[in-house]
N, C-alpha and C positions, 0 to 999 in steps of 0.2 A: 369436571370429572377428574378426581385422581387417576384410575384407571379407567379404560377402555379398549376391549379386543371386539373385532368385527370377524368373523368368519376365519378364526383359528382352523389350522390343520395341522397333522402332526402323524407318519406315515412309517412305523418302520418294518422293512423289508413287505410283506405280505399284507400285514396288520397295520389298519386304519385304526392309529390311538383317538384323535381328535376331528371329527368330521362339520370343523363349522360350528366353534366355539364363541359366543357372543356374552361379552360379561361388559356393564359397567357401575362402576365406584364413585359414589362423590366424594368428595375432601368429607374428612373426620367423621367417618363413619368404618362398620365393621360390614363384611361381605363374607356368609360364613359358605363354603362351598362343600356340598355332600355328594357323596357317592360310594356304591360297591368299590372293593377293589378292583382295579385296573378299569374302572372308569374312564382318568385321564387326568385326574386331580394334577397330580406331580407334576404329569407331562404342562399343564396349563402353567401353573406358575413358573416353572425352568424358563419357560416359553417368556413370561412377565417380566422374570429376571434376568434376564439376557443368558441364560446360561446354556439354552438352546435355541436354534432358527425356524422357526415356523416354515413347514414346507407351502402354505398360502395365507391371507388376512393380511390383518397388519392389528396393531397395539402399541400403546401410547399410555406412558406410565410418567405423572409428576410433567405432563405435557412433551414429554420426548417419545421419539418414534423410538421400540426397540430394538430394531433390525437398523436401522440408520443410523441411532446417537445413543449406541448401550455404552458409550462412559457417560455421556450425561444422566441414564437413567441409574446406574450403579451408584453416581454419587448421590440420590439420591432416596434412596432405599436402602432395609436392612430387611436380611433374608434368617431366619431359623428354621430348620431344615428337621426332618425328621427323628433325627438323632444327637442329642448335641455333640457338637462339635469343638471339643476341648483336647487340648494336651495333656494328657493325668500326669505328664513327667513335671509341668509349672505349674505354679499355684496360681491361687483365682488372679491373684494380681498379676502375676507375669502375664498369665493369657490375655486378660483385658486389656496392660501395658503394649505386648508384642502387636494385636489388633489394631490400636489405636495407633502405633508407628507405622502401622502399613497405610491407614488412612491418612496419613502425613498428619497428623496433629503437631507430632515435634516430639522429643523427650519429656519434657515437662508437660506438655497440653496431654498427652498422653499418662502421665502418671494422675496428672489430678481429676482426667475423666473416669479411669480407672477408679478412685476411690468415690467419686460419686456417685457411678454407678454400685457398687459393691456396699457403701451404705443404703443405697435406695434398694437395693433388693437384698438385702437382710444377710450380706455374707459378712460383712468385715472381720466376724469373730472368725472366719476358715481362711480370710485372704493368704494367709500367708504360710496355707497348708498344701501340699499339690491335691490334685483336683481328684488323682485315682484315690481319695480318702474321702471323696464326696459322697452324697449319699443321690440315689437318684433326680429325686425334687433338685438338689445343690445344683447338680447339674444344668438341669434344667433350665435355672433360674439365669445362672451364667450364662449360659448359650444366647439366653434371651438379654440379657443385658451386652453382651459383645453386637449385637443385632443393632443395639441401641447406641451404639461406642459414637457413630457419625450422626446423629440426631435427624432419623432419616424421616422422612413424608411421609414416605408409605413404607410399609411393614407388609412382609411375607411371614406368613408360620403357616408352615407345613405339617400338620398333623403335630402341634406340640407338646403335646398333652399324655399323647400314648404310652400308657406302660406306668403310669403313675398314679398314687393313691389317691383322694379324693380331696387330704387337706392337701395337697402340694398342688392340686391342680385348680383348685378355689383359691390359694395363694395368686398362680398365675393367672386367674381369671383375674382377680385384682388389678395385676401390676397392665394388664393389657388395656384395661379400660384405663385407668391413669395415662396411659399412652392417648387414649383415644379423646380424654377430656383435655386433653393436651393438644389434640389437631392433626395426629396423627390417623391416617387413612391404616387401614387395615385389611389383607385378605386371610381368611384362614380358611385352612381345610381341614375337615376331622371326621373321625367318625363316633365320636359319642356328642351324640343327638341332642343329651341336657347343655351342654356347651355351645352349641350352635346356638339351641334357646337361649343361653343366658348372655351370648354374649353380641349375638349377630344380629345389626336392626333389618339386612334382607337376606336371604339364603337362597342358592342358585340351588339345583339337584340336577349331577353331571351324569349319566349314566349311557353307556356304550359311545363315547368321545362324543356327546352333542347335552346342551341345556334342556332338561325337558320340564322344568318348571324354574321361577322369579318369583319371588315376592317377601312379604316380612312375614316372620312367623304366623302369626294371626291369620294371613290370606293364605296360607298355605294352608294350615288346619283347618280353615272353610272350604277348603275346595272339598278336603273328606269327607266332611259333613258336621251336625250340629251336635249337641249334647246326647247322652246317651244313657238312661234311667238304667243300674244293675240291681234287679234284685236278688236277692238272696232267701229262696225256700227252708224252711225247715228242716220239711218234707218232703223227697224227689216227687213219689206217686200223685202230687196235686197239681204238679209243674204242667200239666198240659192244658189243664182247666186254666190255670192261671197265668197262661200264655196267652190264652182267647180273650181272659177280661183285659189283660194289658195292654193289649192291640186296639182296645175304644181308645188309652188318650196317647198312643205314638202314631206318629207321621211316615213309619215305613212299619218294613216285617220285623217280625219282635223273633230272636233266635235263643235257642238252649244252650246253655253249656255244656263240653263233656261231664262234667259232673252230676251233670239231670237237677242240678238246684236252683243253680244261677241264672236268670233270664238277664237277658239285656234287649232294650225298646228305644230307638230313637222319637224323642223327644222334640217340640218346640220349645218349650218352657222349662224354666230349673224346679224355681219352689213349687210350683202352680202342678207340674208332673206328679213331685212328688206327692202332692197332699191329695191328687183326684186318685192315682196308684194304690195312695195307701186305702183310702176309702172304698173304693171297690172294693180290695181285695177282703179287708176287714169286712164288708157286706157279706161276703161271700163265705168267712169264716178261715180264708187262708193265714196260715203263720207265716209272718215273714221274720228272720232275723238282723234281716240288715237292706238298706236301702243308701244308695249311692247315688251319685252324679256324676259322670264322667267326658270330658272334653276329648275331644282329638288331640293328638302326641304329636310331636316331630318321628316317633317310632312308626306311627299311624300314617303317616305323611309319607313318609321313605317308603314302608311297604305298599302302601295303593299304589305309589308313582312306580318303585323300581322291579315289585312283585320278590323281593326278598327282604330277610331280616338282618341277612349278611351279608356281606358282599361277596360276589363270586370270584375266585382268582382268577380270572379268565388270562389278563396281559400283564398281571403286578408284576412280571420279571423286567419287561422289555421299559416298563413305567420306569420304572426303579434304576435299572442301570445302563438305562441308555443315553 
């Protein structure tokens, strides 16, 4: 296991951030980690990164204890944090330059990793512009390439994604999995849901400082349940008749839309649902416009397990800048 925490805690003043945090990571894999705000997200990785002390547990990152031998776990991880973390006074080179000398690469080991990475993530044409002329993605990118400066194990990103459009965040989904096809272990935290999916082969869901579900996407969307036949009525006024024929081929209770058109029926079957639904209903003389099939979400997932759709700011202050 790259990572491993057993029975994380995490306490400030009154407020129990972390109550007995249990995650672990094998090598070269991604661990996408969700939750409301103030969860505990933050709090957990700070905790991973040496960057704070677990008030009980213990965690073991790259095989080092983190409370024991956090220079041995530093040197072997790269952390991106929620906001990137650039000088906009140097340009992309200088920032990757000035990082890479603190990692003691040398002057020169330093200049040439600096341009490796800056060609690998699509800056060289701004290298050599300061950074406050970057464009948010720019950012982004760099933050996540200085992360990458010591060619670390494991990777930390911390919600990295936030605040950015959709091609710059499909960029970085890219440049991550490159990482990952690479060997590198990965945690992330986030909250847009399609990201978890595309990038995370398991997903923890953290919600009031404790794990309350594991698994890969796939076994997460089963726990909700199976497929989900939507029709779509014509005509509201027949929607009731056509609720009762629906309920011969689903496996639970068939409900209404607020719109009084749209029915939805859990389903065993995809095609097979759909072709006994439409035949009924056509027996029966009902117009349908549209006929769907619908799977469980990670949006689906989050709200069964956490009973919101957003997170609630309950602790984000004490998360954040504690």
């Amino acid at each position: 296991m790259a990572i491993e925490a057993e029975g994380l805690r995490k306490r400030y003043g009154d407020t129990e951030v972390l109550k007995g945090v249990d995650l672990s990571v094998p090598e070269g894999t991604v661990l996408g980690v969700l939750g409301p705000n103030g969860a505990g997200k933050t709090t957990t990785v700070r905790i991973l990164a040496t960057l704070l002390p677990p008030d009980d547990g213990r965690a073991t990152v790259a095989g080092h204890d983190v409370v024991e031998q956090p220079m041995e776990v530093r040197r072997r991880i790269g952390l991106a944090g929620q906001y990137a973390a650039v000088d906009e006074r140097l340009t992309g080179r200088e920032n990757l330059t000035l990082i890479g000398r603190l990692y003691r690469l040398g002057r020169a080991g330093a200049r040439k990793r600096a341009g490796e990475l800056l060609e690998r993530f699509e800056l060289t044409h701004a290298a050599d512009r300061e950074t406050k002329t970057y464009s948010g993605g720019m950012r982004r990118r760099l933050d996540l390439a200085a992360s990458l400066l010591a060619e670390p194990a494991v990777l930390f990103l911390d919600e990295p994604t936030t605040g950015l459009d959709l091609t710059s965040r499909m960029t970085l989904w890219s440049m991550v999995r490159e990482q990952v096809d690479a060997g590198v272990t990965v945690l992330l935290t986030t909250q847009y849901l399609e990201e978890a999916d595309h990038l995370a082969d398991r997903i923890a869901v953290i919600d009031k400082g404790q794990v309350i579900a594991d698994g890969t996407p796939d076994e997460l969307k089963r726990k909700v349940g199976g497929e989900r036949l939507e029709v779509s009525l014509a005509d509201a006024s027949g929607a009731a008749e056509a609720l009762r024929m629906l309920e011969r081929v689903s496996v639970g209770p068939a409900v209404t839309a607020d719109d009084g058109r749209t029915l939805t029926v859990p389903v065993a079957s995809g095609i097979g649902a759909i072709a006994e639904a439409a035949a009924v209903l056509r027996d029966r003389g009902v117009e349908v416009t549209d006929f769907a099939m619908r799977r469980p979400s990670l949006d689906d997932v989050f709200l069964s397990l956490t009973g919101q759709a957003d997170g609630a700011e309950t602790i984000e202050k004490q998360e954040v800048t504690a």
